[in-house]
C-alpha positions as CSV (number, residue, x, y, z in Angstrom):
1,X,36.5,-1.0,15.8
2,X,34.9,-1.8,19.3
3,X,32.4,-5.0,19.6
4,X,29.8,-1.7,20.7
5,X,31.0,0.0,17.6
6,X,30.1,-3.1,15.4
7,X,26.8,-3.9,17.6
8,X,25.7,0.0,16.3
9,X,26.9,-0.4,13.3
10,X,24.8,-3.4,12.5
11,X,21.7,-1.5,14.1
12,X,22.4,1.3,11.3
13,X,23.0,-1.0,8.4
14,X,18.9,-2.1,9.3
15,X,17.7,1.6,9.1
16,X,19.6,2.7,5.8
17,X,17.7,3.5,2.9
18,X,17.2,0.7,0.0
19,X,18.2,-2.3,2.9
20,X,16.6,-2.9,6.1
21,X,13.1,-1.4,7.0
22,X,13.8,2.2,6.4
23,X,14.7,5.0,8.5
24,X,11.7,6.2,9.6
25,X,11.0,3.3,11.2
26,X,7.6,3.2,9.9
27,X,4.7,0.5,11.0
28,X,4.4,-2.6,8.8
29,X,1.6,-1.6,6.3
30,X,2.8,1.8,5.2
31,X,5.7,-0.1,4.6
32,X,4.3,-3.0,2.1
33,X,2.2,0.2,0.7
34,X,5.4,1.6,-0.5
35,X,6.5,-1.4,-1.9
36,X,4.0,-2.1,-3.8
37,X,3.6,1.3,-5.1
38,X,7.7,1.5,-5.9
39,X,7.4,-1.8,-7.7
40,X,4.6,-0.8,-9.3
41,X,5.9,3.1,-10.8
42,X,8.8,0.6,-11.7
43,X,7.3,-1.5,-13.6
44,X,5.4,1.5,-15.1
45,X,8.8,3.0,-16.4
46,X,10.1,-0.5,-17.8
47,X,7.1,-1.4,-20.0
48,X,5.8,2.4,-20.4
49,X,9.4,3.1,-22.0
50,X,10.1,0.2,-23.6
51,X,6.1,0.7,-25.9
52,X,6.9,3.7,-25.8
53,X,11.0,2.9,-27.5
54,X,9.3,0.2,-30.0
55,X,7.2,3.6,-31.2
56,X,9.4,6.0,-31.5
57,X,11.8,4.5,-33.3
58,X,10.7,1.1,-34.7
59,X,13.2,0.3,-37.2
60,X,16.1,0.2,-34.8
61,X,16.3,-1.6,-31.7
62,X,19.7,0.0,-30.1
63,X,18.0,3.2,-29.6
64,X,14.7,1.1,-28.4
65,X,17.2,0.0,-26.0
66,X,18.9,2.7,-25.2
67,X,15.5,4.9,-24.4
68,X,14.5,2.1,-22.3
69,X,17.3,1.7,-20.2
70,X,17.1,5.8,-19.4
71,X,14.0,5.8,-18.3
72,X,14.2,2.4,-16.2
73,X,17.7,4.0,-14.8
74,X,16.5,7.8,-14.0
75,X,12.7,6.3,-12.8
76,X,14.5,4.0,-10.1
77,X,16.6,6.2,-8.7
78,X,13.5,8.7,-8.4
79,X,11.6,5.7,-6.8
80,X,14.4,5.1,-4.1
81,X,15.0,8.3,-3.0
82,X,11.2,8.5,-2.4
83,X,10.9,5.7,-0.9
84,X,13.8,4.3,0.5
85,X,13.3,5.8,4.2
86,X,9.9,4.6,4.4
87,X,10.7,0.6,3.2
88,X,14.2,0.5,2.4
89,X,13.0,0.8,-1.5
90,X,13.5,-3.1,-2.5
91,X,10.9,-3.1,-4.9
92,X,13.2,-6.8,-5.6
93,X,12.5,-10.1,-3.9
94,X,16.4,-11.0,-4.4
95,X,17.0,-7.7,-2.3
96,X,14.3,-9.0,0.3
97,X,15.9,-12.2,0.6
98,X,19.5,-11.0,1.2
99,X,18.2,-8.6,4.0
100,X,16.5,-11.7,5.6
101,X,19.9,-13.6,5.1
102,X,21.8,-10.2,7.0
103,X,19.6,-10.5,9.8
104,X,17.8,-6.7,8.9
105,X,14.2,-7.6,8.3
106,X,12.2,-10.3,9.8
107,X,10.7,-13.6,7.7
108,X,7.5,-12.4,8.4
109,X,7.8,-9.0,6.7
110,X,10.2,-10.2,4.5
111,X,7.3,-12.8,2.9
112,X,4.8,-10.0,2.9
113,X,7.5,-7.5,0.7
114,X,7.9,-10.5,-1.5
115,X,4.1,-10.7,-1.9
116,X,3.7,-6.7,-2.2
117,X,6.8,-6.3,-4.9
118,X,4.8,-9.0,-7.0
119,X,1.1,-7.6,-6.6
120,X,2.8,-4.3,-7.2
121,X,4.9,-5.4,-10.1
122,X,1.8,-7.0,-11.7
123,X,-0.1,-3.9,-11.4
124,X,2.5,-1.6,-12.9
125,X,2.4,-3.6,-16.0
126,X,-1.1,-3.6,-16.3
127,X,-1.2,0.5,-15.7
128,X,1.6,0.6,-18.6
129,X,-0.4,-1.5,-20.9
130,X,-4.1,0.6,-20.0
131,X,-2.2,3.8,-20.7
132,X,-0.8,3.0,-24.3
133,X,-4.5,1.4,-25.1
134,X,-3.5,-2.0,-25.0
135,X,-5.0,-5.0,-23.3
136,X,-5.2,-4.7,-19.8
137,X,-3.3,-8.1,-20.0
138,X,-1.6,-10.1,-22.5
139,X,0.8,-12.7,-21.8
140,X,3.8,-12.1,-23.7
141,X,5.2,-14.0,-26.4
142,X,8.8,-13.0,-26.5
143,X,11.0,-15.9,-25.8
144,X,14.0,-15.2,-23.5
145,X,15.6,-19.0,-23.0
146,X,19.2,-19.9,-23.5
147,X,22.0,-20.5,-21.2
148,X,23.9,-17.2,-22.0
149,X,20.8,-15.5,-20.4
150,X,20.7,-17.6,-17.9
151,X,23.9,-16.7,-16.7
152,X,23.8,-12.6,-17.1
153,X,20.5,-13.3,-14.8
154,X,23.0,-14.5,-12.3
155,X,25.4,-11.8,-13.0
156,X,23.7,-9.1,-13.0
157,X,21.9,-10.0,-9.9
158,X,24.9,-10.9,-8.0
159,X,26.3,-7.5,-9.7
160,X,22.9,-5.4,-8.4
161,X,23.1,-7.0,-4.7
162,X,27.1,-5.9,-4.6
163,X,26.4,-2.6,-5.5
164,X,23.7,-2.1,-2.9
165,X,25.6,-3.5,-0.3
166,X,28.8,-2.1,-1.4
167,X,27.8,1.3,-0.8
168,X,26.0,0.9,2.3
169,X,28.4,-1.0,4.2
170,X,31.2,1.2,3.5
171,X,29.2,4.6,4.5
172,X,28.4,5.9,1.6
173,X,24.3,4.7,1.6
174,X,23.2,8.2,0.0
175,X,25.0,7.2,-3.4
176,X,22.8,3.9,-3.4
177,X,19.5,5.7,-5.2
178,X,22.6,6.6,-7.9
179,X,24.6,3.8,-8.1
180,X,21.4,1.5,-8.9
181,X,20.2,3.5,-11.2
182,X,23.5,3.4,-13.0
183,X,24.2,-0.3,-12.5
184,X,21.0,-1.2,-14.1
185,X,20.7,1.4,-17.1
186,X,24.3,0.1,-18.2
187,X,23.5,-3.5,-17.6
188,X,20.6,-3.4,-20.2
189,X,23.7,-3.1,-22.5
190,X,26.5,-5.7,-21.1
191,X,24.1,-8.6,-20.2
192,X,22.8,-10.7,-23.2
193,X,19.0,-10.8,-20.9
194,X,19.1,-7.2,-20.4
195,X,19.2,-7.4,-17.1
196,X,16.0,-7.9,-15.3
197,X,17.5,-8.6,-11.6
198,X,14.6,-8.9,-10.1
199,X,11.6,-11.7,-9.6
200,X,9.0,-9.2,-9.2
201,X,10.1,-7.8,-12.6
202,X,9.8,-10.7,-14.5
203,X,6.6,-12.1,-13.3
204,X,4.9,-8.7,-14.3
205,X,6.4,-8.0,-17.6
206,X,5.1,-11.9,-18.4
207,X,1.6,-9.9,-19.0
208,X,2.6,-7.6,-21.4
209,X,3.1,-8.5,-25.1
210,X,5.7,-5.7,-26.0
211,X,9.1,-5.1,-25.9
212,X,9.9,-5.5,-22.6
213,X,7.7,-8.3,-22.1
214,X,8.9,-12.1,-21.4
215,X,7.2,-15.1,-22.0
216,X,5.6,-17.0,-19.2
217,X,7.5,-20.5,-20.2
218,X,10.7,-18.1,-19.7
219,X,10.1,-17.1,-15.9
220,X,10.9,-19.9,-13.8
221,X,14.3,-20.1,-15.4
222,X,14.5,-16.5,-14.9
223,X,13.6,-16.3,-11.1
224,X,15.5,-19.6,-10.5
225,X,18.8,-17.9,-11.8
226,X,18.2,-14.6,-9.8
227,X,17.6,-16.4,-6.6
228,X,21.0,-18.2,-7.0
229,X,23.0,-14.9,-8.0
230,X,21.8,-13.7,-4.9
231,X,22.6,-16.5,-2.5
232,X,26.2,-16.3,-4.4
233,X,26.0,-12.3,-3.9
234,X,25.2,-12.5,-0.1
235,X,28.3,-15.1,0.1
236,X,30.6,-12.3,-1.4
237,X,29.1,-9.6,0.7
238,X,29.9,-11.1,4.4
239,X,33.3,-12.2,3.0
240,X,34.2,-8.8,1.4
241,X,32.3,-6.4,3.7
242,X,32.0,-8.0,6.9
243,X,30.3,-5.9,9.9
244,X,31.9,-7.5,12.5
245,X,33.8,-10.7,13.2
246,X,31.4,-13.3,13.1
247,X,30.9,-12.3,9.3
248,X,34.8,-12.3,8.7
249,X,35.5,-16.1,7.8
């Protein structure tokens, strides 16, 4: 490949959908409007399906699980194909940060996705809760604390971040709506924390007391281990997909 070749290349991997800015190439504020709305239609899945799991079928939690899981997995990729040429579809702080790290997005917009992905988030839980007539917001008490989750946090970000950037770096960005969806549906099942992934995610579900809720003592920990899983993840994706030579090491 040319150094031209890699200079366009880099250009495109800003534009793609579900990295970047989008390629519509839209101004800032219809941009943090579709953040905050993706986060928040996300957030309306999670805890929507997970109440919704816990009534259904109360006396087993697999199947809770597993109704959860589809919905979360078939409601995000719905939410990035909608939205993934108008932001990039994010609707993640970890997936902000490693776009910041790439070079794609500015720090500027980049701290106001980070804000949007958590007002939205916050909202989304508080729609979920409204709609199945419970408190508009109540902290939850579900412990999640131990090392084991701890480390699928890291995993299963560092997992999310590879999967997004493995497909768009390798030309195949319209399988990215897919290939999240599928990631995360199946990694409610192989990670011990069920895989949250995602900042934005935690904080919101702290304010709903149901089955996809998490404590408020458990979301530093939570965050904390996502934000290293992605600096790890960004590590492995300049070294395994590099975009030109000054990523190669």
């Amino acid at each position: 490949m040319s150094s031209r070749d890699a200079e366009n290349a880099i250009k495109q991997l800003g534009v793609l959908p579900e990295t970047g800015t989008g390629q519509l190439r839209l101004n800032l504020t219809r941009r943090l409007i579709a953040e905050a709305l993706g986060t928040a239609f996300l957030l309306i899945a999670v805890v929507g399906s997970g109440i919704m799991a816990s009534r259904l079928s109360p006396s087993d939690t697999g199947i809770q699980l597993l109704e959860n899981a589809a919905a979360t997995a078939a409601a995000l990729i719905g939410l990035i194909l909608m939205f993934g040429a108008v932001s990039g579809a994010h609707f993640n702080p970890v997936v902000t940060l490693v776009d910041r790290l790439l070079g794609t997005i500015r720090t500027r917009d980049a701290l106001l996705y980070v804000v949007a992905q958590i007002a939205g988030g916050c909202l989304g839980t508080i729609c979920a809760n409204v709609m199945f007539s419970l408190p508009v917001v109540a902290l939850s008490t579900k412990v999640r604390s131990s090392g084991a989750f701890w480390f699928s946090e890291v995993l299963a970000t560092i997992g999310l971040l590879l999967v997004i950037h493995g497909c768009v770096r390798t030309g195949r960005a319209n399988a990215v709506p897919f290939a999240v969806g599928i990631w995360i549906g199946g990694a409610y099942f192989f990670t011990s924390s069920t895989s949250f992934a995602n900042p934005a995610a935690v904080i919101g579900r702290s304010l709903s007391n149901s089955f996809a809720g998490i404590m408020p003592s458990s979301v530093p920990m939570f965050v904390a281990m996502e934000v290293i899983g992605a600096l790890i993840a960004y590590a492995l994706i300049r070294f395994i997909f590099p975009h030109n030579h000054s990523e190669a090491p």
